[in-house]
C-alpha positions in Angstrom: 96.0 86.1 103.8 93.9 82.5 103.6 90.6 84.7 103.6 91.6 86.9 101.0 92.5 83.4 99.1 89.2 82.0 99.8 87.4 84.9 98.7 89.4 84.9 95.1 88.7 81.6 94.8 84.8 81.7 95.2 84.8 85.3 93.5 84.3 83.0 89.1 82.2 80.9 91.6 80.1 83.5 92.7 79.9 85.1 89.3 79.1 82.1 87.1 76.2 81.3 89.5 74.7 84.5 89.3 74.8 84.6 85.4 73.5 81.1 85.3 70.2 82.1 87.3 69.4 85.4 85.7 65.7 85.8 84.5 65.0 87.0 81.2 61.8 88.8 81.3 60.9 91.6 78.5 57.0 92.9 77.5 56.8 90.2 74.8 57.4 87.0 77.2 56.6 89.1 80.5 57.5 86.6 84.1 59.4 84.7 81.9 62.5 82.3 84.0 65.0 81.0 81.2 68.8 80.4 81.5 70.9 77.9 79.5 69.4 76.5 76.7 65.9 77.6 77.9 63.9 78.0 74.3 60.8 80.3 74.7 58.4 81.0 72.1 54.8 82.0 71.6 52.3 79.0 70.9 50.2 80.2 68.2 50.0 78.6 64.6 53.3 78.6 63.4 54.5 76.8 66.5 51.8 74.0 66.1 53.1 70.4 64.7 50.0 69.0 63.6 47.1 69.6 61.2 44.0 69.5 62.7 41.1 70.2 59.6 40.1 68.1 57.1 37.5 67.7 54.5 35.4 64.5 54.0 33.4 62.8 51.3 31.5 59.6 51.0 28.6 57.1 50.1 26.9 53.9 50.0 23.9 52.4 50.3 21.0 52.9 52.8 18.1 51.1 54.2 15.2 52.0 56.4 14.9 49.4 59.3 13.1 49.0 62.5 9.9 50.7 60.6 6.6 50.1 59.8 7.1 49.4 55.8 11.2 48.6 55.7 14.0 48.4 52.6 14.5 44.4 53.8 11.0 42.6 52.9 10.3 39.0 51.8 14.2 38.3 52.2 14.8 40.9 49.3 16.8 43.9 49.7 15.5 47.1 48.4 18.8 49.4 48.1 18.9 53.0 48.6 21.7 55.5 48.7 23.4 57.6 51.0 25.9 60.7 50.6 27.7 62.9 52.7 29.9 65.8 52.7 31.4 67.1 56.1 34.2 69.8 57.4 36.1 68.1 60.3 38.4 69.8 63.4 40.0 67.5 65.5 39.9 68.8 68.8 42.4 66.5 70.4 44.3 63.2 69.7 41.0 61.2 70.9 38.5 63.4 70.2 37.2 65.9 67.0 33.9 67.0 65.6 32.2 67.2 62.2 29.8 69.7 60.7 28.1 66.9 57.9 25.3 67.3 55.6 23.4 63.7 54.2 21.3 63.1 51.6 20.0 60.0 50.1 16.9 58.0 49.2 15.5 54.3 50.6 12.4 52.0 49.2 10.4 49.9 51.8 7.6 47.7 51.2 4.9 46.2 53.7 1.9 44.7 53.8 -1.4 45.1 56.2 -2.2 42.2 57.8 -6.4 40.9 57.0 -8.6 41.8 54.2 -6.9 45.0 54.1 -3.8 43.2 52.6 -5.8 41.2 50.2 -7.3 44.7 48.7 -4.2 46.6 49.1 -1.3 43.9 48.3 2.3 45.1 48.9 2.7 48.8 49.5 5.7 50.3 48.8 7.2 53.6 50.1 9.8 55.9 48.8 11.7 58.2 51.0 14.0 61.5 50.2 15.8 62.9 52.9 18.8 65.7 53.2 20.3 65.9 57.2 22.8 68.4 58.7 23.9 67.7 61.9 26.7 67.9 64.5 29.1 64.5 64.7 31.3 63.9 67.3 33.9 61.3 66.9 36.2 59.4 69.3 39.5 58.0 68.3 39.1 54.7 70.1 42.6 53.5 69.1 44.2 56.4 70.5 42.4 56.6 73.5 42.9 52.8 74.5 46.4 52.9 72.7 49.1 50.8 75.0 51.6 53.2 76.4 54.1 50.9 75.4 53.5 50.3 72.0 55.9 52.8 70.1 55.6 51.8 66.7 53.2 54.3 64.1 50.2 52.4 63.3 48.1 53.2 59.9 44.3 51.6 61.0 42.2 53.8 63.5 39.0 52.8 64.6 36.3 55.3 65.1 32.6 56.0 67.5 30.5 58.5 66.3 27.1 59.9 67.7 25.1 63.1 67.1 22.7 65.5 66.3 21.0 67.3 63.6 18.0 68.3 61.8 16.6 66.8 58.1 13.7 67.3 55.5 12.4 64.7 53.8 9.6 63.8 50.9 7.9 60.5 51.3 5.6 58.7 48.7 3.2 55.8 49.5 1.5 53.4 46.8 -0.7 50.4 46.9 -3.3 48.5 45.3 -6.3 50.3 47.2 -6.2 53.4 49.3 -3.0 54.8 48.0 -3.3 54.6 44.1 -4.1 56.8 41.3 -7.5 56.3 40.4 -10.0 58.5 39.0 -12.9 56.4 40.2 -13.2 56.1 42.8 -11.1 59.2 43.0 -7.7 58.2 45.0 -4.0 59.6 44.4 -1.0 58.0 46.5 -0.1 59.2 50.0 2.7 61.9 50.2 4.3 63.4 52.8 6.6 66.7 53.2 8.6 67.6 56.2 10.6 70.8 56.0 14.0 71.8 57.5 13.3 72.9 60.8 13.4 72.0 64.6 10.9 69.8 64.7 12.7 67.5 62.9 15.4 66.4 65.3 17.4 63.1 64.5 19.7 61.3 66.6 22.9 59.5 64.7 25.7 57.0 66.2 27.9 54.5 64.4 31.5 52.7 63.9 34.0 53.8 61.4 37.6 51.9 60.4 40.2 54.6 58.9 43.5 53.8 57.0 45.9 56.5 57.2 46.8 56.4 53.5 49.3 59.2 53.0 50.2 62.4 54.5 47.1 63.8 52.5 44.2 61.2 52.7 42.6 58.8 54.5 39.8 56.2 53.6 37.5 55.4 55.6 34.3 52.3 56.2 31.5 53.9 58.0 28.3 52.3 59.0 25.5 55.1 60.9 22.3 54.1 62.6 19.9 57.3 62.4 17.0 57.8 64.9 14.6 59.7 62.9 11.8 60.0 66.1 9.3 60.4 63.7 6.8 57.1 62.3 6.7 59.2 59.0 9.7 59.2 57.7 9.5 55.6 56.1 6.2 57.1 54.6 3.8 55.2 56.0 1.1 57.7 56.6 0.2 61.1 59.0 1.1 60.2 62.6 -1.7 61.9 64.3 -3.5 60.8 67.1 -6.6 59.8 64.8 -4.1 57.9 62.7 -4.0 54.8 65.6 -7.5 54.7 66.1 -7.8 51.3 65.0 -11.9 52.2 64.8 -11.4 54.4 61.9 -11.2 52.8 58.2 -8.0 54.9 57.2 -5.2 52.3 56.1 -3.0 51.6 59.2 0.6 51.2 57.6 1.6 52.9 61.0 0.6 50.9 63.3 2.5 47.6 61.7 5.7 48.4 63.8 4.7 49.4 67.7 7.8 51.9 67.7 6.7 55.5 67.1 10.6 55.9 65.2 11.2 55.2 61.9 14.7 54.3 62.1 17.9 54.6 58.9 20.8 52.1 58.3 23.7 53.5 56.0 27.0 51.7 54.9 29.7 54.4 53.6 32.9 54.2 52.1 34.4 58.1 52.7 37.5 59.7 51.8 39.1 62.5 53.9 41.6 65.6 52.9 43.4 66.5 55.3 43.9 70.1 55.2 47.7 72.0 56.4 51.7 71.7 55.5 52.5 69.7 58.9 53.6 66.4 58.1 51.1 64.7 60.6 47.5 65.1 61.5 46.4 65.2 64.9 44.2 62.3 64.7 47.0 59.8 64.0 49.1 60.9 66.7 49.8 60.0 70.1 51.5 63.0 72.0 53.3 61.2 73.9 54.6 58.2 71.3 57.9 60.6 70.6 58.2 60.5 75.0 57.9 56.7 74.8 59.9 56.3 72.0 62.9 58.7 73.1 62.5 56.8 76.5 62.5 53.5 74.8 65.8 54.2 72.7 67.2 55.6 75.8 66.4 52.4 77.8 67.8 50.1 75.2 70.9 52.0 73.5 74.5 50.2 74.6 76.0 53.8 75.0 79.9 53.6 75.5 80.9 55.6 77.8 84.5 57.7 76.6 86.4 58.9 79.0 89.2 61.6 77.8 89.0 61.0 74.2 92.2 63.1 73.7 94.1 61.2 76.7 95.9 63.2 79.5 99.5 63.5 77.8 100.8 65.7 81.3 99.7 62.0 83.2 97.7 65.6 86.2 94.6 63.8 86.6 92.8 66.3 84.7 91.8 65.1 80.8 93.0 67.3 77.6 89.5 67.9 76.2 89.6 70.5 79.2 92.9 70.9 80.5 93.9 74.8 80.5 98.0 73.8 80.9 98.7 70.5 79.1 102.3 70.8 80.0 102.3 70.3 83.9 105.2 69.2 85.8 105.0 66.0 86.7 104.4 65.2 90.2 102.7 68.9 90.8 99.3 69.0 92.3 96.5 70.8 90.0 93.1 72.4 90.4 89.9 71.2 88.4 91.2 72.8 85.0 94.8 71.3 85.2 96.8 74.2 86.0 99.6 73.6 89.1 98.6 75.4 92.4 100.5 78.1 93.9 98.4 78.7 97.1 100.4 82.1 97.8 100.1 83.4 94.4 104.2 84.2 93.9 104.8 82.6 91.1 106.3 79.5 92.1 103.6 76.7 92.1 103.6 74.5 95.1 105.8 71.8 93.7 109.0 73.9 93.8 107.8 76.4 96.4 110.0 75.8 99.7 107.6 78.4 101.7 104.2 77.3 100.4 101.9 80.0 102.3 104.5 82.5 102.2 104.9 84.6 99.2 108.7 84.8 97.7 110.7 85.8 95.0 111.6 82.8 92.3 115.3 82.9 92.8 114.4 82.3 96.5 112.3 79.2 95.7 109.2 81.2 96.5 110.8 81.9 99.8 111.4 85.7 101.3 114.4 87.3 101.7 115.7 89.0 104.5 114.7 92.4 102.3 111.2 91.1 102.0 110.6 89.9 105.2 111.1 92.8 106.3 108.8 95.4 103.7 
């Protein structure tokens, strides 16, 4: 009698536990484990919550610097300009890339040192360049972000460093060598460099960003381009013939020891950011909703209620799940409120005389002689 008890006890036991551990697996979400309130779904687009493209624009001014003739001469600033247009993917929260194209123009002056000077005066140099190249760009604020700083933030400060390839024009005029003169007969110096490997530049620089809207964000941007070639501020060939300081050609490239003629640009830039999610990946810390959730969780005064609708039947067992809210008082009750009859007769425990024996209920769950003896 007590085992068969036992075992229709356990028996919603054993049932519910089964239930609760099935595994859903099908052909679409194959070795898939999910139970309760489990929520599988495929990550593709549509499950992303970020946008991750955008589309910049900028410009400002450039200078040539570190050179042989250079845009900063006799405490004067020659200005030139720089522009840029570049598509950008942002590969993670810290980290993205940009395919940018540059173009822009610089002026640089100089003067050869000697008699050379006296007959030449002040050069000056023109330069025309257009660049494409590869940028990467590092988030610094996200990266060195403080885990516990859970507030949204709207000013992002940026590295950058890359690679690319440019053609430029150069043009070189003085008072001497490089001028237009029919007699003697003398034209000024210029200097073509096509788009091709040969012309590899190196780029790095800082950028400050301010998160705008939704939409755009504007940015400062100062780049320092390696050009790795004592051309490009147009200060003559760079051959080896061109340093032989025996030979009577004007040495404008040998004024500056370094065999790079090096760019300085200062940009103001606006970027689009491209998608229908409210944030961009860029401004985001995945794991700012963790800390805050965690913070709010830490800090919330949460009042714990205990049976909100009371125990009116005074069994130990609240209403909000009680399955009989009428129990006799004094009568013992399992984990949903309902009396216990441990022989199943009818009569629950309280007013059962013969507890483990089975009975009728006129009997007080007691047998009779006539059922004592079936």
């Amino acid at each position: 009698m007590k085992l068969g008890l036992l075992l229709l006890a356990a028996l919603p036991i054993a049932t519910y536990a089964q239930d609760s551990i099935a595994i859903s697996s099908s052909t679409e979400y194959p070795n898939t484990f999910s139970s309760g309130s489990a929520n599988v779904q495929p990550f593709d687009n549509k499950a992303r919550r970020f946008n991750d493209w955008a589309i910049s624009v900028g410009g400002g001014a450039a200078f040539m610097v570190h050179s042989d003739l250079n845009s900063i001469y006799d405490k004067k600033v020659n200005w030139g300009y720089n522009a840029y247009v570049s598509v950008d993917k942002q590969i993670s929260h810290t980290f993205g890339v940009s395919l940018i194209y540059q173009r822009g123009e610089t002026t640089q002056k100089a003067k050869l040192g000697g008699a050379a000077g006296q007959l030449a005066g002040v050069a000056e140099a023109n330069t025309k360049y257009n660049q494409i190249g590869l940028l990467g760009d590092i988030n610094f604020s996200n990266l060195l972000r403080r885990v516990d700083n859970h507030s949204p933030y709207r000013w992002a400060f940026h590295g950058y460093g890359g690679i690319g390839v440019m053609s430029y024009n150069t043009s070189l005029h003085d008072n001497n060598e490089f001028r237009w003169s029919t007699s003697p007969a003398r034209v000024p110096l210029f200097i073509k460099q096509k788009l091709d490997i040969n012309s590899l530049f190196y780029q790095v620089g800082l950028g400050l960003k301010y998160n705008v809207s939704r939409l755009i964000d504007i940015e400062a941007r100062t780049m320092y381009i390696f050009s790795g070639d004592d051309e490009f501020d147009g200060g003559g060939w760079a051959g080896p013939a061109d340093y032989d300081t025996s030979s009577k050609v004007s040495k404008y490239n040998m004024l500056n020891d370094k065999r790079s003629d090096n760019l300085w640009t200062v940009n103001l830039g606006v970027s689009f950011k491209i998608g229908k999610h409210l944030s961009h990946l860029a401004w985001h810390d995945p794991l700012q909703e963790a800390y805050y959730r965690t913070n709010v969780l830490e800090n919330a005064a949460t009042d714990l209620v205990v049976c909100e609708k009371g125990d009116n039947d005074n069994d130990g067992v609240c209403d909000d799940w009680d399955r009989e809210l009428n129990t006799p008082a004094g009568a013992r009750v399992d984990g949903a409120g309902v009396a216990l009859d441990m022989d199943l007769d009818g009569v629950i425990d309280l007013y059962d005389k013969c507890v483990t024996v089975p009975g009728p209920v006129e009997n007080n769950g007691c047998p009779t002689t006539a059922t004592a003896g079936k």
